[in-house]
N, C-alpha and C positions, 0 to 999 in steps of 0.2 A: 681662355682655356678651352680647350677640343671639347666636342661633345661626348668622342666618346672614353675621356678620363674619367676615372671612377678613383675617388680618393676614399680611404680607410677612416671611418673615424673611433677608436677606441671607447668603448663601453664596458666600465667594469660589471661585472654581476654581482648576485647577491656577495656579503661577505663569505668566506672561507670558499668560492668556485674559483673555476677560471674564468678568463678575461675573455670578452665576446669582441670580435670585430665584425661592425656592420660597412654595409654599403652604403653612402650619404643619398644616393636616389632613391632607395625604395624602405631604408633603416630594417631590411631582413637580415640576421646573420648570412655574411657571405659564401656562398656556397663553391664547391668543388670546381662548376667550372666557370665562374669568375675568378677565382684565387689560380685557373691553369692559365685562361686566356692573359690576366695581367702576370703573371709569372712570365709566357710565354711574348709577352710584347717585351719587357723587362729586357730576357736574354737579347731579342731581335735587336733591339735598340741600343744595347750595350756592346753585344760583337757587329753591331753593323752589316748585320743578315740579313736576305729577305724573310719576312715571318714564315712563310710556308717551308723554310728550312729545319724549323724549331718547332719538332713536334713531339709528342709524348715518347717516343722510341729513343727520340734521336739523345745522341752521350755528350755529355758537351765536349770534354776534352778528346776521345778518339773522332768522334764525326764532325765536330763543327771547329774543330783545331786548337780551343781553347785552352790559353797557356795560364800559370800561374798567376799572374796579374793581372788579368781579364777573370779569373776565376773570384777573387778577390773584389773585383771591380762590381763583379754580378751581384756579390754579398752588399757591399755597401747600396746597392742601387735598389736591393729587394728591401734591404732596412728601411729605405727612404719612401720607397714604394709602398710598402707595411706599416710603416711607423712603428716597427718592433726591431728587435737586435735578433740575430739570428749563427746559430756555431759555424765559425767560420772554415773549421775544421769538420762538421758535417757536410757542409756545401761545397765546399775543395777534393772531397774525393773522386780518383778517376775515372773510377765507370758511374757515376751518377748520371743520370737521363733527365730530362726535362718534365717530366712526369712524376719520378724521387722528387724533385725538387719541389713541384707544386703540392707534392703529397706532405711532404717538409715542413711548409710554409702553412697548409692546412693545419696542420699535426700542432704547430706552435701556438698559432691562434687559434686552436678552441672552434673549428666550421662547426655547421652542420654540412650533414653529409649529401 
């Protein structure tokens, strides 16, 4: 395994909160820009980009050409990357950016900021 993989590991909080997700190296809730950078390797590695293509501006489907099935493909690969489910139909819209997205993904799991 790479060094520099960072896998999710799921912690619930008290009862009636949401759900925390930490980072297994340091066990801090994950913070905004871990949750951009593996967002942002996610997309890289899914459409087969260089990462410095895939930045917080950039839209997935008008700048980086992505079609429906690679739209689709991103979802399943952040679930797996998250170990959460995430709307497949929030993350399939057009002008979504790479940034929406990592905001998304913060938004679901409960960061700190």
């Amino acid at each position: 395994m790479s060094e520099s993989y960072r896998a999710a590991t799921y912690l619930p909080k008290r009862a009636g909160s949401e759900h925390e997700f930490r980072s297994e190296r340091n066990q801090d809730p994950m913070d905004r820009t871990e949750i951009f950078e593996r967002v942002q390797r996610v997309i890289a590695e899914t459409l087969a980009v260089d990462i410095s293509a895939v930045q917080p501006q950039t839209r997935l489907v008008e700048d980086l050409a992505t079609d429906s099935m690679q739209l689709i493909t991103i979802v399943i690969a952040l679930d797996e990357e998250f170990n959460a489910e995430f709307n497949t139909d929030e993350l399939t819209k057009e002008t979504v950016t790479v940034q929406w997205v990592a905001d998304y993904v913060g938004r679901t799991l409960g960061t700190r900021s």
